[in-house]
C-alpha positions in Angstrom: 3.3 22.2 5.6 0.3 20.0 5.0 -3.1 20.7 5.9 -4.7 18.1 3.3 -3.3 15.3 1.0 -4.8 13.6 -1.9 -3.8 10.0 -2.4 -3.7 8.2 -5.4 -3.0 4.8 -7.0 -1.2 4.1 -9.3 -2.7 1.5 -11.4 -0.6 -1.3 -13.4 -1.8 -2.3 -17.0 -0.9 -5.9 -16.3 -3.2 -5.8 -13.1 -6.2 -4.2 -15.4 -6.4 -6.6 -17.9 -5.6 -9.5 -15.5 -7.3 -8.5 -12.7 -5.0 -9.5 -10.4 -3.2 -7.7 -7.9 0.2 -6.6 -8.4 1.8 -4.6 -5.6 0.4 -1.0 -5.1 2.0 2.4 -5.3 0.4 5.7 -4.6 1.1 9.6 -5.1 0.5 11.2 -2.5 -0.4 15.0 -3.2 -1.0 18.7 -1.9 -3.9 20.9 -2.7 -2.6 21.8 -5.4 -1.8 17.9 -7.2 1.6 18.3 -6.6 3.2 15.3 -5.6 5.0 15.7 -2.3 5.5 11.6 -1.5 5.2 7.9 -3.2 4.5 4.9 -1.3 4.8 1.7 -1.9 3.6 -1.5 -0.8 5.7 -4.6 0.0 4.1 -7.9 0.4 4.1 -11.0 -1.7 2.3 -12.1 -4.4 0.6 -15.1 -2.3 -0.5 -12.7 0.2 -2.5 -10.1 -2.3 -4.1 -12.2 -4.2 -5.2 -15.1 -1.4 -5.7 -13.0 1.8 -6.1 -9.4 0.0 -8.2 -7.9 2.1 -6.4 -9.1 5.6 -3.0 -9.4 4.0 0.1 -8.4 5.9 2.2 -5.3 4.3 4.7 -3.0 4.6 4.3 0.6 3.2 7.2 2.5 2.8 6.6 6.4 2.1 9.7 8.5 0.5 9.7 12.3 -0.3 10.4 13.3 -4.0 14.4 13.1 -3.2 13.9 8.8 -2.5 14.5 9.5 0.7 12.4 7.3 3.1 10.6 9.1 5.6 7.4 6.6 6.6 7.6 3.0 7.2 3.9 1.5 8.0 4.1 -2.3 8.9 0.8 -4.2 9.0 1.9 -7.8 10.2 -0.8 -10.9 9.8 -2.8 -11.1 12.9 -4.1 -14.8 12.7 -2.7 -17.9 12.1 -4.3 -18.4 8.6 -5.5 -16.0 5.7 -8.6 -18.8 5.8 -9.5 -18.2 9.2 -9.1 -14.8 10.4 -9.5 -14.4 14.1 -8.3 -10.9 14.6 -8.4 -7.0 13.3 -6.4 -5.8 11.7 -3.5 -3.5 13.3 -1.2 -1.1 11.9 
């Protein structure tokens, strides 16, 4: 049981010193900083680095076994990453 989690990314060495975004992975923690899941984001490299803020993704959360036991899709809601029309949905 859960009653709080701390989230935190992982950041990639070639995305520090580039400054580019490479695709993200997180611990996800209890209280106590044990890590209880790891997501990870699934999107191209097209999408993160052109339409990062409004990019589409796919998040899939597994427990410490590999087994998957979230899968959050965020689809593009406009027609172009140049023009957004639309919020965001999850």
């Amino acid at each position: 049981q859960l009653d709080r989690i701390i989230i935190h990314q992982q950041v990639e060495l070639l995305e520090a010193i580039l400054g580019t975004e490479t695709s993200s992975k997180y611990e996800i923690k209890n209280h106590l900083g044990q890590r209880v899941y790891f997501a990870v984001e699934e999107n191209d490299c097209f999408d993160r680095n052109l339409c990062s803020p409004i990019r589409s993704f796919t998040i899939r959360i597994a427990d410490n076994l590999g087994r998957e036991v979230i899968t959050v899709n965020r689809p593009l809601r406009c027609n172009s990453c140049w023009f957004p029309c639309f919020l965001q949905e999850v």
